[in-house]
N, C-alpha and C positions, 0 to 999 in steps of 0.2 A: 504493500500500500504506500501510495506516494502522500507526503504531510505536505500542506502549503499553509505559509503564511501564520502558522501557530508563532504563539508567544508564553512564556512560562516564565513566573517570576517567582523562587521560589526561594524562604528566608530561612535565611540560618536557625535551627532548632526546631525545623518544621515538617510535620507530615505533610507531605503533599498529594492527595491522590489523583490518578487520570483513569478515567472511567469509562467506557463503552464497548458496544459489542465486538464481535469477535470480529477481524479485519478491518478495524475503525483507524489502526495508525495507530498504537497505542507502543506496540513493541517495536515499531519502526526509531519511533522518539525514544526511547532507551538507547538504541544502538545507536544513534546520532550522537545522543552523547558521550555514551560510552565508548565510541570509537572500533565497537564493533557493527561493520556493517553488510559483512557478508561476502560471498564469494560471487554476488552478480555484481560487482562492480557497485554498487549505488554510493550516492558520492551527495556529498553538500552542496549543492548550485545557489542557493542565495542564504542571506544572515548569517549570524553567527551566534558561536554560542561560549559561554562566558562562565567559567568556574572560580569563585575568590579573585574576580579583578583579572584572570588568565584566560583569553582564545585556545580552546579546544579543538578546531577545523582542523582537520587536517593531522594531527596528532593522532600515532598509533595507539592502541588499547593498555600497551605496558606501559607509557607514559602518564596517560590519562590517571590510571590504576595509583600510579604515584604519587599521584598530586593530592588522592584521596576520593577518587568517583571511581567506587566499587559498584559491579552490577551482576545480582545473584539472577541469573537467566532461567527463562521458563521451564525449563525443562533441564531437570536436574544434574549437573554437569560435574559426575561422579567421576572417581576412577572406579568402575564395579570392580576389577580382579583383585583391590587393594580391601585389606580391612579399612575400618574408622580411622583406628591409631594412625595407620599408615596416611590415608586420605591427610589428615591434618600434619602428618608430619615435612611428607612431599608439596605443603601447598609452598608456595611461595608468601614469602611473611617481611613486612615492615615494620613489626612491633621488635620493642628493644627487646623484650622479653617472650620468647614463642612459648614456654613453658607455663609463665603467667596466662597468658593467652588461652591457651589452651584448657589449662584449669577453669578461666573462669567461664569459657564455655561449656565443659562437663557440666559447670552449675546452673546453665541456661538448659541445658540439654542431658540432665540423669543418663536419660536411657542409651544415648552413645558412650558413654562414661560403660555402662552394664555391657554391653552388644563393642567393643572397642576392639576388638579381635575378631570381628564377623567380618566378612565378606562383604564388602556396598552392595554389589549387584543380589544381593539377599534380602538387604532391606527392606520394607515397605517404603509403600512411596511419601508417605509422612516422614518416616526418619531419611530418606534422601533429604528432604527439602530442609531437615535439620543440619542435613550435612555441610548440602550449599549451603547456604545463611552461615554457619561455625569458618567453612573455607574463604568467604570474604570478609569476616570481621577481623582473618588473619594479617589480613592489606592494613590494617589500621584505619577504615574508610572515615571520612567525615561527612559525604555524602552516599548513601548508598542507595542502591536501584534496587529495585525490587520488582519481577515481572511476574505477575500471575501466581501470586503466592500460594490460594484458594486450588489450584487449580485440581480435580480430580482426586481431591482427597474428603476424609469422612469430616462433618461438622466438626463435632469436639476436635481432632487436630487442628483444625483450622482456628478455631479458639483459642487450641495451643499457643499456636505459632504466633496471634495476633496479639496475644496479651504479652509473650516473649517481647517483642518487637518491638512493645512500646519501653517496656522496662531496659530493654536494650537503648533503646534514644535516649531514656532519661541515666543510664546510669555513664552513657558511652559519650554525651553529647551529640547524637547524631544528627542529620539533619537526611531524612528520607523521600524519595521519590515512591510512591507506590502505585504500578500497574494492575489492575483490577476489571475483570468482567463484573465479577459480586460485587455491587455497588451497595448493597447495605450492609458489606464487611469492610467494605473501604470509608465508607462515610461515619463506619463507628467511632475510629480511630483519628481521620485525618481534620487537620486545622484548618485547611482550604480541599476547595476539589475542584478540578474541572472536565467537564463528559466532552468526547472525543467522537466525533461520526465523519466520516467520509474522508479522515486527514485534514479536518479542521476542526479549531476548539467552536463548540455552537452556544456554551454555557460553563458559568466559571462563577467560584464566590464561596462563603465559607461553608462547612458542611449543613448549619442550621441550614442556609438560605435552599442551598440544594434538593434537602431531605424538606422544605415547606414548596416547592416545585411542582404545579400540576402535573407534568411532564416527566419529569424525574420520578415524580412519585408511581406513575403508571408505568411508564415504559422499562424502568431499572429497578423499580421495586417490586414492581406486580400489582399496586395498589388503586384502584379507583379512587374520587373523593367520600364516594357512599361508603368504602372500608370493604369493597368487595374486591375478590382479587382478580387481576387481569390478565390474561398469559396470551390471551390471542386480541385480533382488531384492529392491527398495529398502524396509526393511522400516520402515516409520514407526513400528510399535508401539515396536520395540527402540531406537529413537532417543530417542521420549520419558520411554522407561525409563530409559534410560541417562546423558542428561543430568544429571538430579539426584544423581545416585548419586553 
């Protein structure tokens, strides 16, 4: 999906989430700024983009990486033949302390701490997504990505992961981007949001204003205003009316 003409302004110590359906542009803008953008070529053609005062364009992924824009990708990006221990031993790490580290991710994550001598490609797909998450806090990130956290996993993990995440920003000072289909798992958590359609932002503001949204409310929540739930009728005229508004 091609992105045009977005803008994201997103503050130090902030959740930030981007919200829309599936092929909206949502993981395209991850790899934009994360520097990872693929092996079809796709390339920045206009703006830029701006980490602590530094142009990102054009800058490969292990630099980016360095500067502190960590991005845990949708799809779990394990070594499976390795155990846990192993997985976090091989990551690559910019903390002074990789043992510190590492510890106090056991403390975020028990059960890789239990399972630390298993096999990744064994895991369930919750404790991958534990894994990735443990493997980029090893960057030391100060901004971290997050795409599709929710994705294919049972509620309560998802819970897990979510309440982890925020205890993580508060104890790590992070400041997080989070990519989200589930948009009333993302708007739990995030201090601003803004819904993504077509590779452009169509609506943006903080999560209250979102989550009080005709619009929002129906077509990302499932909710009518009568409190009944909506899953089908999907009316696109009313959506792009109603954005602007």
């Amino acid at each position: 999906m091609a992105i045009q003409g977005i803008s994201l302004d997103i503050l130090k110590g902030q959740i930030f989430a981007l919200i829309g359906s599936n092929g909206a542009g949502k993981t395209t803008t991850l790899r934009a700024i994360s520097g990872f953008l693929g092996p079809d070529h796709a390339t920045i053609v206009d703006g830029d983009i701006f980490f602590m005062g530094q142009r990102l364009n054009k800058l490969p992924p292990h630099k980016i990486a360095n500067m502190g824009t960590v991005v845990v990708p949708e799809r779990e990006k394990v070594f499976q033949t390795l155990t846990i221990a192993e997985n976090l031993a091989v990551s690559v790490s910019q903390a002074g302390d990789k043992k510190e580290v590492q510890q106090r991710i056991y403390r975020y994550f028990p059960i890789l701490y239990d399972r630390r001598y298993q096999i990744a490609g064994l895991l369930s797909g919750g404790e991958r997504q534990m894994l990735a998450i443990s493997q980029a806090l090893l960057c030391s990130p100060t901004l971290l990505l997050v795409d599709e956290l929710s994705m294919g996993l049972a509620p309560l993990v998802v819970s897990h992961l979510i309440k982890t995440l925020v205890q993580m920003k508060k104890d790590l000072n992070l400041t997080i981007l989070l990519v989200e289909q589930n948009a009333a798992i993302a708007l739990e958590i995030a201090d601003y949001a803004a819904v993504m359609e077509s590779g452009r932002i169509v609506f943006d503001g903080t999560s209250q204003k979102l989550l009080a949204h005709e619009d929002v409310r129906e077509f990302y929540l499932g909710i009518r205003e009568t409190g009944e739930k909506s899953y089908r009728e999907v009316k696109q005229y009313k959506r792009k009316r109603h954005w602007l508004a």
